[in-house]
C-alpha positions as CSV (number, residue, x, y, z in Angstrom):
1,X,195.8,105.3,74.9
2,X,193.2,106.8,76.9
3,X,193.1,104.6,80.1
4,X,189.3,104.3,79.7
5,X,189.4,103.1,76.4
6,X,192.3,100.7,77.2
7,X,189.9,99.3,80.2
8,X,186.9,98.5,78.2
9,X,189.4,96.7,76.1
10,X,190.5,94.9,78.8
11,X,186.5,94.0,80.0
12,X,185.8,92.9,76.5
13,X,188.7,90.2,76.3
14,X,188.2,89.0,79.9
15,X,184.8,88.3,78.8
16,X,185.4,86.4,75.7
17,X,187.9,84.5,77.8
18,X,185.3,83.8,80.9
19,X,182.3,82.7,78.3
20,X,183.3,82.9,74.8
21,X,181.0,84.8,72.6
22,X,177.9,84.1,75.4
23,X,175.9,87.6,75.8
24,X,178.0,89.7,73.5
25,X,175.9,91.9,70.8
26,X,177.0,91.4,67.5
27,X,178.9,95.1,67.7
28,X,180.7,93.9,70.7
29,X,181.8,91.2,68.4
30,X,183.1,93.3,65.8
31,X,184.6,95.6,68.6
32,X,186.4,92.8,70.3
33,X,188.0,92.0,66.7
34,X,188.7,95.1,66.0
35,X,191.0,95.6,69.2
36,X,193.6,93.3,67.3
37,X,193.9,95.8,64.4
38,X,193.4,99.0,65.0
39,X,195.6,100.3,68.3
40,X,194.7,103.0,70.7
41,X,191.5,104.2,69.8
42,X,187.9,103.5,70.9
43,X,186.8,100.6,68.3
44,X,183.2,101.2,69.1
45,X,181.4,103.8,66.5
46,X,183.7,102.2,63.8
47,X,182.0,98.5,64.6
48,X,178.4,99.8,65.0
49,X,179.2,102.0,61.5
50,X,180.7,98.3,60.2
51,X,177.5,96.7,60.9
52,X,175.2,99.7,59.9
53,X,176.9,99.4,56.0
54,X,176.8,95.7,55.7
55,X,174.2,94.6,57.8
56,X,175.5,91.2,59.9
57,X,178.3,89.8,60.6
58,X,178.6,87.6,57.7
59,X,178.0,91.0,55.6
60,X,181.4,92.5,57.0
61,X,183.6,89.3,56.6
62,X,181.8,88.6,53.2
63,X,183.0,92.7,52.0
64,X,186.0,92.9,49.9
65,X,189.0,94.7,51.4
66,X,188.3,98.0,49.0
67,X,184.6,98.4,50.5
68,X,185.9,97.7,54.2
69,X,188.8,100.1,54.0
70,X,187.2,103.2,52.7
71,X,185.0,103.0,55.5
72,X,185.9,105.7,58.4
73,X,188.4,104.6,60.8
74,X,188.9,101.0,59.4
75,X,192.2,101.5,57.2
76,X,194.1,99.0,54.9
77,X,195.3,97.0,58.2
78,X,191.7,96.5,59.8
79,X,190.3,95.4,56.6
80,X,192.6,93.0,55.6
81,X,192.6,91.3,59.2
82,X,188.7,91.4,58.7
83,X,188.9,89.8,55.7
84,X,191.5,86.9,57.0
85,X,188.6,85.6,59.3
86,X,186.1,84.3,56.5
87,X,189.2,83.0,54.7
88,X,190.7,81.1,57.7
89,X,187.2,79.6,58.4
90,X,187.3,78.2,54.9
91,X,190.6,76.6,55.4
92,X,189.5,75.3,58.6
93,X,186.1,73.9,57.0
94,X,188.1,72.2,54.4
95,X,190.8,70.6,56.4
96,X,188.5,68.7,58.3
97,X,187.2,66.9,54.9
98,X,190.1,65.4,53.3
99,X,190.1,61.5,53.5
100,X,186.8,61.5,55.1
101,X,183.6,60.2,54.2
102,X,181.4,63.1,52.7
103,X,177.9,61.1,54.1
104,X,179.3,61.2,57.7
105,X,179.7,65.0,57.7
106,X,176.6,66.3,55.6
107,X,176.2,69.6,58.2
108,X,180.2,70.2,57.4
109,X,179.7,69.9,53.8
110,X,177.0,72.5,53.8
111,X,179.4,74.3,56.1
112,X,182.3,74.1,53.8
113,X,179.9,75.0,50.7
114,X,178.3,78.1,52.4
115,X,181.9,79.7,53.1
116,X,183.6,78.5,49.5
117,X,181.0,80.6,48.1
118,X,179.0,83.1,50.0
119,X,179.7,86.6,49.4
120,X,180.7,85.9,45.5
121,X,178.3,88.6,43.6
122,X,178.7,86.2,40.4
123,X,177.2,82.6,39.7
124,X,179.2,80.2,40.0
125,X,179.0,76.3,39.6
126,X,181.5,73.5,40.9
127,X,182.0,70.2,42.6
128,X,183.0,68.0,45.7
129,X,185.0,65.6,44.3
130,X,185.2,61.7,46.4
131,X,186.5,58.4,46.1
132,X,184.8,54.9,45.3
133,X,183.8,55.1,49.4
134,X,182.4,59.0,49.4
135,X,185.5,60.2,50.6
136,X,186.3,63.9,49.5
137,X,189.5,64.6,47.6
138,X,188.6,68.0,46.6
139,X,186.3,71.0,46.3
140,X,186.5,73.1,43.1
141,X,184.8,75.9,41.5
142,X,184.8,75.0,37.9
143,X,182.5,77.9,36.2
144,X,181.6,81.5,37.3
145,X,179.4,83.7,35.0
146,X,176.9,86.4,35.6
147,X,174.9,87.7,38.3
148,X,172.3,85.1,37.4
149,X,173.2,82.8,34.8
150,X,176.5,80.3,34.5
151,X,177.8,78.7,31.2
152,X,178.8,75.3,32.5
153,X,180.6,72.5,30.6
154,X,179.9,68.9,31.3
155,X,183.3,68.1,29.3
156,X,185.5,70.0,31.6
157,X,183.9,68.9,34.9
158,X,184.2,65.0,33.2
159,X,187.4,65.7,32.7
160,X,189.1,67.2,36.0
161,X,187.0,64.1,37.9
162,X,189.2,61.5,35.6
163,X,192.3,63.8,36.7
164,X,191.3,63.1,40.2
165,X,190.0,59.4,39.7
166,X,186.8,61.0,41.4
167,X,184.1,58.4,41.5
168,X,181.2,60.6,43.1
169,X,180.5,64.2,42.7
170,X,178.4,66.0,44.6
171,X,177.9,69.2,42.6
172,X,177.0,73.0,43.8
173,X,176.3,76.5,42.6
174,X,175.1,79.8,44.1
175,X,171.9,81.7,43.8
176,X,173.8,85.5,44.4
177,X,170.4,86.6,44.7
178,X,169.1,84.6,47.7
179,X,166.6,82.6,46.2
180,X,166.2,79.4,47.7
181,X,164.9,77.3,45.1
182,X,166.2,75.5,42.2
183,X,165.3,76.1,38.3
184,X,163.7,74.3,36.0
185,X,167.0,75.3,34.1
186,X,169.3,73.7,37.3
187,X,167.5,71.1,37.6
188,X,168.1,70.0,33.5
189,X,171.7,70.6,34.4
190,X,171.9,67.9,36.6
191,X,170.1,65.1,35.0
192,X,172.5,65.8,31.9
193,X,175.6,65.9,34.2
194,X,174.0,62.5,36.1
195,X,173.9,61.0,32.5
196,X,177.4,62.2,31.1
197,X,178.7,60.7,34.5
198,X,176.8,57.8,34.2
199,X,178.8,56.8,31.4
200,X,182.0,57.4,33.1
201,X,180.7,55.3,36.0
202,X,181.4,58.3,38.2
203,X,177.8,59.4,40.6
204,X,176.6,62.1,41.2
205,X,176.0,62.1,44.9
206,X,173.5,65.3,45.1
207,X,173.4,69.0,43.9
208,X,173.7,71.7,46.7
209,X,172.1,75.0,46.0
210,X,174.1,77.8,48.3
211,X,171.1,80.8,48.7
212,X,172.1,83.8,51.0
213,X,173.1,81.3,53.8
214,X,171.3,78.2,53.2
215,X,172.6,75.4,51.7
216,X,169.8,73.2,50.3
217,X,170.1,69.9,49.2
218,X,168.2,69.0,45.3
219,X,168.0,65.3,46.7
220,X,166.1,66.4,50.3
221,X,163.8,68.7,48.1
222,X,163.4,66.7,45.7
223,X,164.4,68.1,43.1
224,X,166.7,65.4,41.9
């Protein structure tokens, strides 16, 4: 490796190591990342050509491995390790939810939403699933349809909640689209789930609408 190349490497991590991600450029970022995957060559031009194709940050760990690896000087490795990130962050979102009260942690669930979903060019529709006192047992993803519409089954959803005992839902889907406000048609959706769960005695706790990278609750807006 050219010893210049293998110096700026070595600036980069001591950096990250003195003050985390403090003062680094989003490039810089990617470049430190990109150290770990791809060996003796200057990561630079291939993280600022990373962020020219998919915007941000979230837009390269939210590409599939395809798009990332056809992209010059990335490679099958690179793009799988770039992909691990998002997926890690999900697990690590989620583990800190089990057994715990979902009311205590609203930021995390919005958190935990925004990963499960973001990225996915399809609607899709699902459900936190808690306990008698709000505690989360799971998070599913029950329906995915179109780029902007979602068949969604009361039935099924009734019926994985009795599988889990669940006796509060708090509910979700995605806008793919980014458009941060709910339908007259989502809206309709959840006063007929409330009412089929009403006669289960299960709650529904709230609907979160995931938009681009909001997370926006139907209860603080209103619109349930």
């Amino acid at each position: 490796m050219d010893e210049s190349v293998n110096g700026h490497r070595r600036r980069l991590r001591q950096r990250f190591c003195e003050r985390g991600f403090d003062g680094f450029h989003d490039y810089e970022v990617m470049e430190l990342l990109l150290t770990y995957a791809i060996p003796r060559v200057d990561v630079k031009p291939i993280a600022k050509r990373l962020l020219d194709r998919f915007g941000t940050l979230a837009g390269v760990f939210d590409a599939n491995i395809t798009e990332l690896s056809q992209l010059q000087g990335v490679g099958e490795k690179a793009a799988v390790f770039l992909t691990l990130i998002r997926q890690v962050e999900v697990r690590y979102l989620a583990s800190e939810l089990p057994g715990k009260n979902v009311y205590d942690r609203p930021e995390k669930v919005k958190a935990h939403l925004r990963m499960v979903v973001q990225g996915r060019g399809m609607e899709c529709f699902g459900a936190v699933f808690t306990d008698q006192q709000h505690r989360h047992l799971a998070t599913q993803i029950m329906f995915e349809g179109t780029v902007d519409r979602t068949a969604v089954y009361p039935r099924n959803l009734m019926k994985r909640a009795l599988e889990l005992d669940a006796k509060g839902l708090i509910l979700f889907h995605n806008h793919p689209g980014g458009t941060p406000y709910a339908s007259a048609e989502d809206i309709e959706l959840t006063r007929r789930m409330a009412d089929a769960c009403a006669a289960l005695e299960i709650k529904i706790l709230d609907h979160f609408l995931v938009a681009g990278t909001e997370v926006l609750s139907f209860k603080e807006n209103g619109w349930y």
